[in-house]
C-alpha positions as CSV (number, residue, x, y, z in Angstrom):
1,X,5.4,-69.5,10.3
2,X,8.9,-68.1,10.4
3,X,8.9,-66.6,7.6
4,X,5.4,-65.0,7.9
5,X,6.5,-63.4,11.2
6,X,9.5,-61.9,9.1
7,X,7.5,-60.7,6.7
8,X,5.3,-59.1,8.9
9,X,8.2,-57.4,10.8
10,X,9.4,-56.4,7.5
11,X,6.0,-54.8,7.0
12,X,5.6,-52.9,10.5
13,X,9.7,-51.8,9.8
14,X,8.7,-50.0,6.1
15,X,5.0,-48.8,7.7
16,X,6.8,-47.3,10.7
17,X,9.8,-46.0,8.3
18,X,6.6,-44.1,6.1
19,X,4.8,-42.8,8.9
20,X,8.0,-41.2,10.6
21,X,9.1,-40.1,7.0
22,X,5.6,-38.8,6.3
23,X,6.0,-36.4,10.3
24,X,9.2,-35.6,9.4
25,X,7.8,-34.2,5.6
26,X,4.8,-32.3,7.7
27,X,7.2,-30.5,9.9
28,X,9.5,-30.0,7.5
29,X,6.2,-28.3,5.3
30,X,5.5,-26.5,8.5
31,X,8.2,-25.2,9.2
32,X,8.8,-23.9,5.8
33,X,5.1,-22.4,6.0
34,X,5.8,-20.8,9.1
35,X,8.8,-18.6,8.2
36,X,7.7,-17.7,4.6
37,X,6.3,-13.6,4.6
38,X,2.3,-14.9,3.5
39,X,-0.5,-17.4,4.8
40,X,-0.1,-20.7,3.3
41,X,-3.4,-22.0,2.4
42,X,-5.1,-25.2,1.3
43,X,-9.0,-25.1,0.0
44,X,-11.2,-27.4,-1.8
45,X,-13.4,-26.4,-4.8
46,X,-16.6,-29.1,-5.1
47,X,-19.6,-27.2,-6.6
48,X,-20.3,-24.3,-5.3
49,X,-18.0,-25.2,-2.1
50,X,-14.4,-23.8,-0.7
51,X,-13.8,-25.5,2.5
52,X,-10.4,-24.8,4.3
53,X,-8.4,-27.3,4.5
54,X,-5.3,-25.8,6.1
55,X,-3.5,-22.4,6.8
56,X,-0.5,-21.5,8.0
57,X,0.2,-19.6,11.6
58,X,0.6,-16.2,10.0
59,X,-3.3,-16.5,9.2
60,X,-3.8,-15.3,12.3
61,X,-1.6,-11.9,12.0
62,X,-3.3,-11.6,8.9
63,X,-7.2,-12.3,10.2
64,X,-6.5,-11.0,13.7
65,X,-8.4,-14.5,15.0
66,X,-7.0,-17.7,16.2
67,X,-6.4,-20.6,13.8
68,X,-8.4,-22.6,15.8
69,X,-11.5,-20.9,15.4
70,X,-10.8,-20.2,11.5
71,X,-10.3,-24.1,10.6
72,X,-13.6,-24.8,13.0
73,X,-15.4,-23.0,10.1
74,X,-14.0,-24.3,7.0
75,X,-16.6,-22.9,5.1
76,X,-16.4,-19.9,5.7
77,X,-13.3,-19.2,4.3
78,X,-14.3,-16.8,1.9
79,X,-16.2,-15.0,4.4
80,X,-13.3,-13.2,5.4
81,X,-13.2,-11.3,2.5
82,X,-15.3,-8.1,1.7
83,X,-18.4,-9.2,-0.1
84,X,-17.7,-7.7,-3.3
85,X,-14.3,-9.5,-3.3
86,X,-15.6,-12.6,-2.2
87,X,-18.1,-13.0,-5.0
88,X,-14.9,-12.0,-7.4
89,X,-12.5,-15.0,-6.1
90,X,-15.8,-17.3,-5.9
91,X,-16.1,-16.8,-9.9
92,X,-12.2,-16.7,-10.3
93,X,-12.1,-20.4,-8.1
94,X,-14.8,-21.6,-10.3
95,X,-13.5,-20.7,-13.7
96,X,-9.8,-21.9,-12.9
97,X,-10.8,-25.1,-11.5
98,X,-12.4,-26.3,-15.2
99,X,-9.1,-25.6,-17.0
100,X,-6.9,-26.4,-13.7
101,X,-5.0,-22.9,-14.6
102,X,-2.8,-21.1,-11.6
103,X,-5.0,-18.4,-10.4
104,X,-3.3,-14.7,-9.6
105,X,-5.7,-12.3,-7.7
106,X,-6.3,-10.0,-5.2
107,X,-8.9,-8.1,-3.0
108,X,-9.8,-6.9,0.1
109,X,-10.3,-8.3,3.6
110,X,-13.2,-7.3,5.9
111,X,-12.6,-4.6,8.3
112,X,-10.9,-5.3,11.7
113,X,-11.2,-3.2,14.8
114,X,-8.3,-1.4,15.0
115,X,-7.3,-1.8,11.0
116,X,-8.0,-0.4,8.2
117,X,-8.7,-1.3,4.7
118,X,-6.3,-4.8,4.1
119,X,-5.5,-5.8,0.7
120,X,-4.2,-9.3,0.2
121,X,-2.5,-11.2,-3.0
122,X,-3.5,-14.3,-3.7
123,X,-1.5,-17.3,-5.7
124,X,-2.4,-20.8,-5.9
125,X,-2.4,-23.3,-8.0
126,X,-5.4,-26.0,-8.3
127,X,-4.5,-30.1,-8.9
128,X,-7.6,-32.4,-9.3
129,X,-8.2,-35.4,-6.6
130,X,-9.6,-39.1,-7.1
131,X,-12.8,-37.5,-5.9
132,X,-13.0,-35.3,-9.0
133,X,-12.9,-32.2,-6.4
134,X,-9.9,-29.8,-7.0
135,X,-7.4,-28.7,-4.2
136,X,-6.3,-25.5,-4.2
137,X,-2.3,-24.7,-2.7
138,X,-1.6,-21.5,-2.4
139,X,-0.5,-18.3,-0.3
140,X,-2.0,-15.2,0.1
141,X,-0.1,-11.9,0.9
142,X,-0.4,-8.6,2.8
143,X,0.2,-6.1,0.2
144,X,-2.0,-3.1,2.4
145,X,1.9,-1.1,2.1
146,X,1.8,-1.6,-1.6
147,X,-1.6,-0.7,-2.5
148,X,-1.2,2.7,-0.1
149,X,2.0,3.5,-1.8
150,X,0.2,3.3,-5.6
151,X,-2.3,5.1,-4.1
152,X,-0.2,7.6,-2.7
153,X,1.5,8.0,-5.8
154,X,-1.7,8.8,-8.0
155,X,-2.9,11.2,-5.2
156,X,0.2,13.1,-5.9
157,X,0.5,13.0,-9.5
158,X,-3.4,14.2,-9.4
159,X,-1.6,16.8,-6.6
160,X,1.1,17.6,-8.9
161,X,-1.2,17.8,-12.1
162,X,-3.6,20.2,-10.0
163,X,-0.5,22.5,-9.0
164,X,0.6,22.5,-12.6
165,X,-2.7,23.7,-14.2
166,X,-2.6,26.2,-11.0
167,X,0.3,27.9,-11.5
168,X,-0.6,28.0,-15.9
169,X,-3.9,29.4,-15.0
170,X,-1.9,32.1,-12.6
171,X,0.3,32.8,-15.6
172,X,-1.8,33.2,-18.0
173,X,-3.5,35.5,-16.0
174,X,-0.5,37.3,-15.1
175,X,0.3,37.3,-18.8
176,X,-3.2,39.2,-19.3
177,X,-3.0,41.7,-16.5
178,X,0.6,42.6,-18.2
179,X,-0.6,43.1,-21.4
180,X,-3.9,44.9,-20.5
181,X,-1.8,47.4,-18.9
182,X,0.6,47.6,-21.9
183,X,-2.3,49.0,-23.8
184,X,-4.4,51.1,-21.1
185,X,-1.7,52.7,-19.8
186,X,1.8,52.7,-21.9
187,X,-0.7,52.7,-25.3
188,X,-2.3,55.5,-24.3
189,X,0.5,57.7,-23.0
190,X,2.3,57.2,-26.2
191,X,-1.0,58.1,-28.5
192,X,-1.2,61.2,-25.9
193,X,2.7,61.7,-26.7
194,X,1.8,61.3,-30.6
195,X,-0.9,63.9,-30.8
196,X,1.2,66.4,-28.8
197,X,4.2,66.2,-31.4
198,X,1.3,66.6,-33.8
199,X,0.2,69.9,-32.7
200,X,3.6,71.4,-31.8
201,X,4.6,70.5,-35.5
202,X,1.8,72.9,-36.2
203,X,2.6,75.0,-34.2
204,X,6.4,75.2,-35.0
205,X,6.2,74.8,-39.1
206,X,8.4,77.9,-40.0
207,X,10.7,76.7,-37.6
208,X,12.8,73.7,-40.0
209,X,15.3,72.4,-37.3
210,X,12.4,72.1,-35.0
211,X,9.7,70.5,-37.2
212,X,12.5,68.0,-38.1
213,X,13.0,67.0,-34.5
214,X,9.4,66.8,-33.7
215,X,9.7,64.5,-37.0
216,X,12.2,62.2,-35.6
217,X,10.1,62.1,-32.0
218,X,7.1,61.0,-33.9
219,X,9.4,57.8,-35.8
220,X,10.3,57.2,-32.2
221,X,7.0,57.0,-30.8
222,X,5.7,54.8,-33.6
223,X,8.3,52.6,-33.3
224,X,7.4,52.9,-29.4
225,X,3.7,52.0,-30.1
226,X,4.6,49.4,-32.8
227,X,7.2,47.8,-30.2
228,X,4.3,47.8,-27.6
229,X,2.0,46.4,-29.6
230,X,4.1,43.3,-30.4
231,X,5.1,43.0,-27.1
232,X,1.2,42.8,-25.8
233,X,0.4,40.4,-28.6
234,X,3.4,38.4,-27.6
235,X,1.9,38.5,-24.0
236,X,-1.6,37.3,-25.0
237,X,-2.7,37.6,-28.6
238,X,-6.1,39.0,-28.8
239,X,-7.4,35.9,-30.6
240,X,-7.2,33.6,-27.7
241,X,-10.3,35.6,-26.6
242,X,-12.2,33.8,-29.5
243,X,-11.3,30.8,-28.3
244,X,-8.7,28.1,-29.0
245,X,-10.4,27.0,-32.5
246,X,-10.0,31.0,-33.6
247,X,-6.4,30.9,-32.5
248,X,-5.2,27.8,-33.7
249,X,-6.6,29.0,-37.6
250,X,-4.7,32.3,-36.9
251,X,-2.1,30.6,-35.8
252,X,-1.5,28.0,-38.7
253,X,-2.4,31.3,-41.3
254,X,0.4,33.5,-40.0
255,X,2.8,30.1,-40.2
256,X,1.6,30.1,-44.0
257,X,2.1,33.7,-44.3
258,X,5.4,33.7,-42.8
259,X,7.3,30.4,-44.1
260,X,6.1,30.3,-47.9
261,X,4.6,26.5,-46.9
262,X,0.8,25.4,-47.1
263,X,-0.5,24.5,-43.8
264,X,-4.1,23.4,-43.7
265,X,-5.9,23.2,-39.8
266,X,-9.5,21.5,-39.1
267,X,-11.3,21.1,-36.0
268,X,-14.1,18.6,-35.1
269,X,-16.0,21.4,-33.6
């Protein structure tokens, strides 16, 4: 009988030893849960089930509701998410828990009053019970900050890509307006100059010092019009109105022309 009673002392010690070492583990895992930046989560894949099995504190910064009234509804876990994104992590639950892979996701919440759009990370990792259900441990995380900044970012490079094609299109047309002027107005005043040294050459032919003067102004105006000319072309070459095909050909023929090397072009259209 003695020894029975021992024993059975024995027992109650190591059974009250457990339970204060198994409280002592669960505040310990609370604690921890409670400080880390993310909801700490526990669900339960059976079927076509994911009931809640615990969350963290933070849940409630990150649902704006009480923890009470979220682990009331186990079931509808999932629920908080937008429906699109809910039927996503159903699928993604369902296809990691047959291979028992870690699962890396993320998606959006439902709208809150006073909130916008919340995006949220999700990482877990699934272990199978007795019961041949698997338990999911995991966190999710508020990455709302992160997702605005990316999409901040591709606003602006779209911005910056808009401004860029602005300001070539301005160019270009600046380019154009330079070079029509180039020939309306400069081409024509020196044509105008041209046909004047023309006729005083006629007029003046028994006159040699003169006639070789007026000679000399008419190399300078051709060399005026010729330097025009590649100047306007240099501005906008004419063949760029024929499109970029018609210009690229020109372009690779003149490269022919002027190195001595073959150079072959071809367009799918």
């Amino acid at each position: 009988a003695l020894t029975h009673a021992l024993e059975a002392a024995a027992s109650r010690r190591r059974q009250r030893a457990a339970e204060a070492a198994l409280v002592e583990s669960e505040a310990r895992f609370r604690a921890l849960a409670a400080n880390l930046p993310g909801v700490v989560f526990q669900i339960l894949s059976d079927a076509d089930r994911h009931p809640l099995v615990y969350l963290s504190e933070a849940a409630q910064r990150l649902f704006g509701e009480p923890i009470e009234r979220l682990l009331d509804n186990p079931d509808g876990f999932l629920d908080r998410f937008e429906p699109d994104a809910a039927q996503a992590l159903r699928a993604a639950l369902a296809g990691h828990s047959g291979r028992l892979a870690d699962l890396r996701w993320s998606g959006t919440l439902r709208p809150q009053s006073g909130r916008g759009r919340v995006w949220v990370a999700l990482a877990a990792s699934p272990r199978r019970l007795p019961s041949g259900s698997v338990r999911w441990d995991g966190i999710l995380t508020d990455i709302t900050a992160q997702k605005e900044a990316e999409h901040a970012l591709v606003q602006s490079r779209t911005e910056l890509r808009d401004l860029a094609s602005h300001l070539a299109r301005v160019r270009e047309e600046e380019r154009e307006a330079i070079a029509r002027e180039i020939h309306d107005d400069v081409g024509s005043t020196l044509m105008a100059v041209k046909f004047s040294v023309a006729w005083l050459k006629g007029q003046l032919g028994h006159e040699a010092p003169a006639v070789a003067k007026l000679a000399e102004l008419d190399r300078l105006v051709d060399v005026a019009i010729l330097s025009s000319s590649r100047i306007m072309h240099d501005l906008r070459p004419g063949i760029l109105d024929e499109g970029i095909v018609a210009a690229l050909e020109w372009q690779a023929r003149d490269f022919q022309q002027r190195m001595g090397i073959t150079c072959g072009f071809a367009a799918s259209a």
